[in-house]
C-alpha positions in Angstrom: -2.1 10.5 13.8 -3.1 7.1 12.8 -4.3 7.9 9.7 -2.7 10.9 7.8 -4.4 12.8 4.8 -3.7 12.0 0.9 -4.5 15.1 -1.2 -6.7 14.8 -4.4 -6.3 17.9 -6.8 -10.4 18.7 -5.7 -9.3 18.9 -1.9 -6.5 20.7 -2.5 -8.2 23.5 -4.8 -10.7 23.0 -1.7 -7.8 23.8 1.0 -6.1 26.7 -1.0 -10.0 28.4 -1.4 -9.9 31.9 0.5 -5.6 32.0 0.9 -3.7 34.4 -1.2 -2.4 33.3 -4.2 1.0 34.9 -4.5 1.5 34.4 -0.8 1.5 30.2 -1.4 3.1 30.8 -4.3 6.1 32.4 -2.9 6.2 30.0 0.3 6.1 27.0 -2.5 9.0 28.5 -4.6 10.9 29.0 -1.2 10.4 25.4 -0.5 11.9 23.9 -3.3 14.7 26.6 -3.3 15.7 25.8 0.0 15.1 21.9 -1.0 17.7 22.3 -3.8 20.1 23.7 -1.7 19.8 21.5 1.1 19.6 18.4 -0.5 22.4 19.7 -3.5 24.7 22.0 -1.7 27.4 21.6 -4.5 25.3 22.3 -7.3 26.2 25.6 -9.1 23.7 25.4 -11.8 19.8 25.1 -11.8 17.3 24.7 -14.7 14.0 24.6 -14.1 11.3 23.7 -16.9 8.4 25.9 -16.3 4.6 25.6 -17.3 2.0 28.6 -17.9 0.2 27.5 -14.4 0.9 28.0 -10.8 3.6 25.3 -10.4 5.0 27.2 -13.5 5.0 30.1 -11.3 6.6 28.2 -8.3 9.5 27.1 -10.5 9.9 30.9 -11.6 9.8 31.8 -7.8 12.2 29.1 -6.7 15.0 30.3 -9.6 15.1 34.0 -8.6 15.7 32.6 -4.8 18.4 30.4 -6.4 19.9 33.2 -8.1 19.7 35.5 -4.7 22.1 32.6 -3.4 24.5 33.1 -6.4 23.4 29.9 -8.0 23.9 30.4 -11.8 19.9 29.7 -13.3 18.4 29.2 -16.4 15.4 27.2 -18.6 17.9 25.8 -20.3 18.1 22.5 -19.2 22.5 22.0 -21.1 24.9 21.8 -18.6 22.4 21.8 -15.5 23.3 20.3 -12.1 20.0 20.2 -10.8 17.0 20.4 -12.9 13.6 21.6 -11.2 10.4 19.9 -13.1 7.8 22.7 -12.7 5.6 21.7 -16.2 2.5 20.6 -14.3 0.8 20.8 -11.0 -2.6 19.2 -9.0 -4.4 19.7 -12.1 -2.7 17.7 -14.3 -4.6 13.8 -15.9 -4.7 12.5 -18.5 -1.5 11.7 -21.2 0.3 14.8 -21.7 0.3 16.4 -25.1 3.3 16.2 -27.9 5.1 19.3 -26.9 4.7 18.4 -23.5 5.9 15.2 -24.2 9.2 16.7 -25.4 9.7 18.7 -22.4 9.6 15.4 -20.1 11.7 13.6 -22.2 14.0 16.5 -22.0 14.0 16.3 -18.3 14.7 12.7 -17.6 17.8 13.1 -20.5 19.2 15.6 -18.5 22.4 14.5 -16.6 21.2 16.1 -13.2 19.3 15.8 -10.2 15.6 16.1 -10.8 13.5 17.8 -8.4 9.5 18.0 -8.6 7.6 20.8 -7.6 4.4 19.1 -6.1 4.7 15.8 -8.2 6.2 14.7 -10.9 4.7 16.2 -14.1 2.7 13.2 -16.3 1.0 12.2 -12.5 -2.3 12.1 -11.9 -2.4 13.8 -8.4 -5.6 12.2 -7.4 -5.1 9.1 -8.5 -1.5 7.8 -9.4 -2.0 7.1 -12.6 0.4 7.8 -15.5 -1.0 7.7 -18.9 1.9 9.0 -20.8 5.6 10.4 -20.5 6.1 11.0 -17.0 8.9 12.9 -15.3 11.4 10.5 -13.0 12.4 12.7 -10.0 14.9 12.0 -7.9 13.4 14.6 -4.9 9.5 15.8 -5.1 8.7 18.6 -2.9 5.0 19.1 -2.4 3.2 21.2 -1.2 0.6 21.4 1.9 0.3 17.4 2.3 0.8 14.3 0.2 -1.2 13.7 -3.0 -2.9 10.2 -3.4 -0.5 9.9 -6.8 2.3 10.2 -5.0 1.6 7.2 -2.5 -0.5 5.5 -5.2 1.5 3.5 -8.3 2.3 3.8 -10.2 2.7 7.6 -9.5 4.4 6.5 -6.7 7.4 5.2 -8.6 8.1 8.2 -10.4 8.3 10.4 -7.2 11.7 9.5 -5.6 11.9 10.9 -2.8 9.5 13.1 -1.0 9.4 16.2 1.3 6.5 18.0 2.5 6.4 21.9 2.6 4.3 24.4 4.8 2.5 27.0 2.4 0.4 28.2 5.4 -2.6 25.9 4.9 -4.8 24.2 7.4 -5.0 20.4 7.3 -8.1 19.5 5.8 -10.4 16.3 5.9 -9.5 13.9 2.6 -11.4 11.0 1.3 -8.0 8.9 1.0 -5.6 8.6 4.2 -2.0 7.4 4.3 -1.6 4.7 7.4 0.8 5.3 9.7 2.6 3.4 13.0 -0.1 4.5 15.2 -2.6 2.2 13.7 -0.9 -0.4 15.3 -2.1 0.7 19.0 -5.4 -0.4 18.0 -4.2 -4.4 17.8 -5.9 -6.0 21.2 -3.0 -6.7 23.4 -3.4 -9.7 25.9 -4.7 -8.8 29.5 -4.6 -10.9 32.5 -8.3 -12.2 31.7 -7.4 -13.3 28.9 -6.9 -17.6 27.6 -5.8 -18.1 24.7 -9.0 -18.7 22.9 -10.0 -15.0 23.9 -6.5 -13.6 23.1 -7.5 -14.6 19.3 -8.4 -18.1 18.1 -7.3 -18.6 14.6 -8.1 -21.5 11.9 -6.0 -21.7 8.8 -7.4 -23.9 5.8 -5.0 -24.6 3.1 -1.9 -26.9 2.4 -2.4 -29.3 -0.3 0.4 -31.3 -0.9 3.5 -29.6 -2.6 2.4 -26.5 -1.0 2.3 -26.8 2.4 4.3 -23.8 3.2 2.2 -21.7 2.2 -0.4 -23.2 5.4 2.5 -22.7 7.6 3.5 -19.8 7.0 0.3 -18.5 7.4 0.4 -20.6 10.9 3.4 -19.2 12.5 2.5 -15.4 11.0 -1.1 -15.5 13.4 0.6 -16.9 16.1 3.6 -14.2 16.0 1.2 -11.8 15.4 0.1 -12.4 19.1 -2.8 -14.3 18.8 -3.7 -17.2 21.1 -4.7 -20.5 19.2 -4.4 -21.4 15.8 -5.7 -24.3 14.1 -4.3 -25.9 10.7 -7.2 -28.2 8.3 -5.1 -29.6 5.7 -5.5 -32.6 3.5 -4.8 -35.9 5.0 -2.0 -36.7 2.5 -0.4 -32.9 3.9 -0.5 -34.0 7.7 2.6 -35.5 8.2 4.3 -32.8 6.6 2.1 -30.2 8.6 2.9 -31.8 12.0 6.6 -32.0 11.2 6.6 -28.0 10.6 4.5 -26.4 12.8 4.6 -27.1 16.6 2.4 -24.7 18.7 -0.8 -25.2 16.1 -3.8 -27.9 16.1 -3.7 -29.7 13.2 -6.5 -31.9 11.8 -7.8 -33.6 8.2 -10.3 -31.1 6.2 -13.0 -33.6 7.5 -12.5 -31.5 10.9 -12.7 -28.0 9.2 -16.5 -27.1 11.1 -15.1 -28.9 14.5 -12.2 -26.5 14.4 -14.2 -23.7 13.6 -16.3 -24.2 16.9 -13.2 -22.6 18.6 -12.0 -20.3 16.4 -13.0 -16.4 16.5 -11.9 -16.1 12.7 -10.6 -17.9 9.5 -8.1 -17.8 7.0 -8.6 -19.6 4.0 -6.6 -20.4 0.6 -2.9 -20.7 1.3 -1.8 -23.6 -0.7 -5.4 -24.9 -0.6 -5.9 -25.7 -4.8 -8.1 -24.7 -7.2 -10.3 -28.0 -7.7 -13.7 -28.2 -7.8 -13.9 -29.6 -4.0 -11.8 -26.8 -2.7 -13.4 -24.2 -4.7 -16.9 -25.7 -2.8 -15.0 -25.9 0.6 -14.7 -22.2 -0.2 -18.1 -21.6 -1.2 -19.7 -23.3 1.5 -17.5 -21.9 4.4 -17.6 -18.5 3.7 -21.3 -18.7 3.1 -22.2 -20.9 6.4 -19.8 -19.2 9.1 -20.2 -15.8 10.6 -16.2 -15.9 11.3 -14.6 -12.9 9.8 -12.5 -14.5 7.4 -9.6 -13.3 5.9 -9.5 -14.8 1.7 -6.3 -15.2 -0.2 -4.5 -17.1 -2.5 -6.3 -20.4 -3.9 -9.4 -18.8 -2.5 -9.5 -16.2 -4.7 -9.9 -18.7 -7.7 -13.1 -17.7 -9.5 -14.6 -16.5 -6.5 -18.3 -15.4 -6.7 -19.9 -12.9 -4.9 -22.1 -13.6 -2.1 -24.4 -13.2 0.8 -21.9 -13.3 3.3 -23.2 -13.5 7.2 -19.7 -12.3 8.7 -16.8 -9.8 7.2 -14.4 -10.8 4.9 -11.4 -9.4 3.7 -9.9 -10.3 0.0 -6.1 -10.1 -0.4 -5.4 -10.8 -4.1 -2.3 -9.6 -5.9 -2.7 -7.7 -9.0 -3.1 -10.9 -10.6 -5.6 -12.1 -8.8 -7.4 -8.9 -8.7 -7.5 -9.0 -12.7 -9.1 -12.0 -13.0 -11.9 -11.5 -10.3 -12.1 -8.3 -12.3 -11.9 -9.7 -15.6 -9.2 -7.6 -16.4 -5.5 -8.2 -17.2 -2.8 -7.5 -14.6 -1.4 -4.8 -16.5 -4.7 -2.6 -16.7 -4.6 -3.3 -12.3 -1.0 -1.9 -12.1 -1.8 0.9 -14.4 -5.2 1.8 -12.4 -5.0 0.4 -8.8 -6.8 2.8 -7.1 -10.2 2.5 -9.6 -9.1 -1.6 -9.4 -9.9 -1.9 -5.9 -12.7 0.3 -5.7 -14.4 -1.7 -8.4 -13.3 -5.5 -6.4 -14.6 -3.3 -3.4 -18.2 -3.0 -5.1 -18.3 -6.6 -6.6 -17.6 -8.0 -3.6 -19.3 -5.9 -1.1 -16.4 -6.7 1.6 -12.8 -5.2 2.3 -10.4 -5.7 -0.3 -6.7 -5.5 0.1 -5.2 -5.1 -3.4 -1.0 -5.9 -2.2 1.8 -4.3 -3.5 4.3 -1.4 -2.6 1.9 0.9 -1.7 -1.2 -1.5 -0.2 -4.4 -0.5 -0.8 -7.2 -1.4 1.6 -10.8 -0.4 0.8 -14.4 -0.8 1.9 -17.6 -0.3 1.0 -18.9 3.1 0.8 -15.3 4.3 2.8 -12.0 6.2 0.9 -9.0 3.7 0.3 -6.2 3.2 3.3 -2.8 3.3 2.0 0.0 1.5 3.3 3.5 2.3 1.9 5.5 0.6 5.0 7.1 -2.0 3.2 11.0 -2.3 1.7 11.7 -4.1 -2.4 12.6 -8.0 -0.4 8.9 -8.9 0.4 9.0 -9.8 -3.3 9.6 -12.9 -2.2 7.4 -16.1 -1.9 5.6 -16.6 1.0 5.3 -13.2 2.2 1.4 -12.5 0.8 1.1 -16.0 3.4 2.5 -14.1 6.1 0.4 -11.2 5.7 -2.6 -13.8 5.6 -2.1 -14.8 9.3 -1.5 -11.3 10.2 -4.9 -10.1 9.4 -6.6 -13.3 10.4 -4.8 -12.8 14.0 -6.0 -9.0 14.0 -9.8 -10.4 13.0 -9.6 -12.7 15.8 -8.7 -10.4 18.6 -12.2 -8.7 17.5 -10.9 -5.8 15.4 -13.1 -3.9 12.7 -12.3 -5.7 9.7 -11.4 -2.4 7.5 -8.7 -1.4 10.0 -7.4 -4.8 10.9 -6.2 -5.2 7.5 -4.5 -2.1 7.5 -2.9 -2.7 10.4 -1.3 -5.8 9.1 -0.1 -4.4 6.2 1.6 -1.9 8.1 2.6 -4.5 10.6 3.5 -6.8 7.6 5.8 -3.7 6.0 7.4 -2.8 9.2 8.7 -6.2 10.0 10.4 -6.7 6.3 12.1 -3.7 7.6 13.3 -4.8 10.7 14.0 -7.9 9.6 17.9 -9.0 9.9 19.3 -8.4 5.7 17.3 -7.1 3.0 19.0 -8.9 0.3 17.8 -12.9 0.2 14.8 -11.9 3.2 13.0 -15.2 3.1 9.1 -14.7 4.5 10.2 -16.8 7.9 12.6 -13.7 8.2 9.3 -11.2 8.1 7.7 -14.4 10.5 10.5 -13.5 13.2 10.7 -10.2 13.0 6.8 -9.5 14.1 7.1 -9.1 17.6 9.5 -6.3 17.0 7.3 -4.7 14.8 4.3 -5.0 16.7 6.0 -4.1 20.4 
C-alpha cells in the first residue's frame, strides 16, 4: 500500500457505525492486555486511569484480563509497574479540564511504564494538536488504524511507541494517508531510451558566496537521486568555489540562468541564494516566466508572494519559514502544523512541504501526506538542501508534483536511516546513502 490511512475521530465514529459496541470494546481491552504483557512480561502490578467513555471502558476491560493472568490491578496509580492511560479516546480536543488535568499529571509522575489506549489522553486525534496537559506514553496501542495525532506533532511526540490492534473493522477511505516505501516505485527509473536529459535534467539556482554548500548539496542530492543532468547558476564571485566542489554538474554565472533552463525539465531554486532585492526579483521573475516545475526552498521562501504560476511548484519551508509566509510565529506552526500547511496550501495555491519529523505534504483541494520516515540526526545543516535536489530530481523525471515531494521525503528519511552512524550524520552522509534508499 503506498499510501496507508490516518484516522480522524469523524472517520473512525464513521468505521465503528453498524459494529457492536461491547464486541470492539472487548477486542480493544484484549489488545492492550495482551500489549502489557508482551511488551512488560515482568510487571506484577497494573494501574489503569479510567474515563466515563469507551476508552474508559477499554481500560476496565483490559484490567479484568490482567487480573485473569494473576496480575495484581488497581486505579490506584502507588506502587504501579505499568500504568494503562485510558482518560480519553477519539473524541477528545481541546485543553483538558482541572481535574483532568490532575489525572495526567498523575500519570506521567508515576514511576512506570505508560501505556495508551488509542492515544495518549490530552491529543487531538484528528489533528495532533495538544492544547494542554498531555499524557507521555511510553507504548500507545490503538485501535483499528493510526490516528492523524498520532503521526502529526506535536501529538506525535507524546505517543512513544505505537502498535496497531484488530477490533474487527474494515479499512475505510481517510482524508489524511501515512506514506509508506511503496511510494518510491513510482520514481521513473532509467530505460535504455533514455539520455540523460530525458532521465531528468535538473537546474539548481543558489550559492552566494559563504554559502555555497547549500547549492551543492542540492547538486549532488539530484544527481544521487538518479537524475540525468544538473545544472548549477551561481554568482560569479561563487564559481570558483562551485567548480572546485562539484564535478559531474554544469556550472555557469546567474547571467546564464534562462540558457540553462532551455535544458532543464525542472528547477530548484533558493539554496544559499540571499535575500536581496535582485535575488528576491530572480525569484519573482523565474517562477513567473518558466513552466518548469520548480521546487522553492530556503532564500526563496523570503517574502515570497503569491502568484500566477504557469508550471507546479512545490514550497519546502521549515516551521520558520512557514511562520513568516504565514505571518505567524514558529511556535503557533509547531503547535498547529496540520492547519499551518493547509492554510500555506491555500495562500499559495501549490504544494507545500512543511519539514520536520513527521513531513507534511499538502495540495490544493487534496488531504495532507505524511511522512514519518526519518531518524533525530537530519537535524543537521544541509539536510533541508538535500531534500531540495531530491524533489527537483523527482519533478524532472516527469512525476505529479504532489507525490514527487512525498516521495522524497520518504526517500530523504530512509537514507538518514541507512546512512553509516546516526550520531555526527553530516547531510553528505544522507547524499551517499541515496542509492541505497532508492534501490
Amino acid at each position: 500500500m503506498m499510501l496507508a490511512p490516518l484516522y480522524t475521530a469523524d472517520e473512525m465514529r464513521a468505521a465503528e457505525q453498524g459494529h457492536d459496541v461491547d464486541a470492539m470494546m472487548e477486542r480493544a481491552g484484549r489488545a492492550v492486555a495482551d500489549a502489557v504483557l508482551r511488551r512488560y512480561p515482568e510487571a506484577r502490578r497494573v494501574a489503569a486511569v479510567c474515563g466515563k467513555g469507551a476508552n474508559g471502558g477499554d481500560g476496565r476491560i483490559a484490567l479484568r484480563v490482567l487480573a485473569e493472568t494473576g496480575r495484581e490491578t488497581s486505579e490506584e496509580l502507588d506502587g504501579a509497574d505499568v500504568v494503562v492511560d485510558a482518560l480519553f479516546g477519539t473524541g477528545f480536543h481541546g485543553a483538558p479540564r482541572d481535574d483532568a488535568v490532575r489525572q495526567i499529571d498523575r500519570i506521567n509522575a508515576a514511576d512506570a511504564a505508560i501505556v495508551a489506549v488509542d492515544l495518549p489522553s490530552g491529543v487531538d486525534a484528528s489533528t495532533g494538536e495538544v492544547a494542554g496537559a498531555v499524557v507521555d506514553a511510553d507504548l500507545t496501542v490503538t485501535m483499528h488504524g493510526p490516528k492523524v495525532g498520532l503521526a502529526v506533532a506535536p501529538g506525535r511526540f507524546h505517543a512513544g511507541e505505537v502498535e496497531i490492534a484488530d477490533i474487527g473493522l474494515e479499512p475505510a477511505e481517510t482524508e489524511h494517508r501515512l506514506v509508506t516505501k511503496e511510494i518510491l516505485r513510482l520514481v521513473p527509473r532509467k530505460g535504455a531510451q533514455d539520455s540523460k536529459y530525458t532521465a531528468g535534467a535538473v537546474l539548481v539556482v543558489g550559492g552566494s558566496p559563504g554559502t555555497t554548500g547549500a547549492v551543492c548539496l542540492a547538486a549532488e542530492a539530484a544527481f544521487r537521486a538518479d537524475a540525468g543532468y544538473v545544472a548549477v547558476a551561481t554568482p560569479a564571485a561563487s564559481l570558483p568555489v562551485v567548480e572546485t566542489r562539484l564535478l559531474e554538474a554544469v556550472k555557469a554565472p546567474l547571467e546564464r540562468v534562462d540558457e540553462l533552463a532551455q535544458r532543464a525539465s525542472a528547477l530548484a531554486i533558493g539554496p544559499g541564494l540571499g535575500r536581496g532585492e535582485e535575488e528576491r526579483a530572480l525569484v519573482r521573475r523565474l517562477l513567473a516566466e518558466l513552466d518548469l516545475p520548480a521546487v522553492v526552498d530556503a532564500d526563496a521562501l523570503f517574502e515570497l508572494e503569491p502568484g500566477a504560476w504557469p508550471g507546479p511548484r512545490v514550497l519546502t519551508p521549515h516551521a520558520g519559514e512557514l511562520g513568516r509566509l504565514l505571518g505567524e510565529e514558529s511556535e503557533w506552526v509547531d503547535a498547529h502544523r496540520l492547519e499551518a500547511v493547509r492554510r500555506a496550501t491555500e495562500k499559495y495555491n501549490c504544494i507545500v512541504l512543511l519539514k520536520g519529523a513527521d513531513t507534511l505534504v499538502a495540495a490544493p483541494g487534496e488531504g495532507v501526506l505524511v511522512s514519518a520516515a526519518g531518524t533525530p540526526a537530519l537535524a543537521t545543516a544541509g539536510t533541508g538542501d538535500v531534500l531540495t535536489g531530491v524533489v527537483a530530481a523527482f519533478l524532472a523525471k516527469g512525476m505529479d508534483a504532489r507525490l514527487a515531494a512525498a516521495a522524497a521525503a520518504f526517500a530523504h528519511g530512509r537514507a538518514s536511516q541507512l546512512a553509516p552512524h546516526q550520531v555526527g550524520l553530516v547531510a553528505s552522509d544522507v547524499i551517499t546513502a541515496l542509492p541505497q534508499a532508492l534501490s
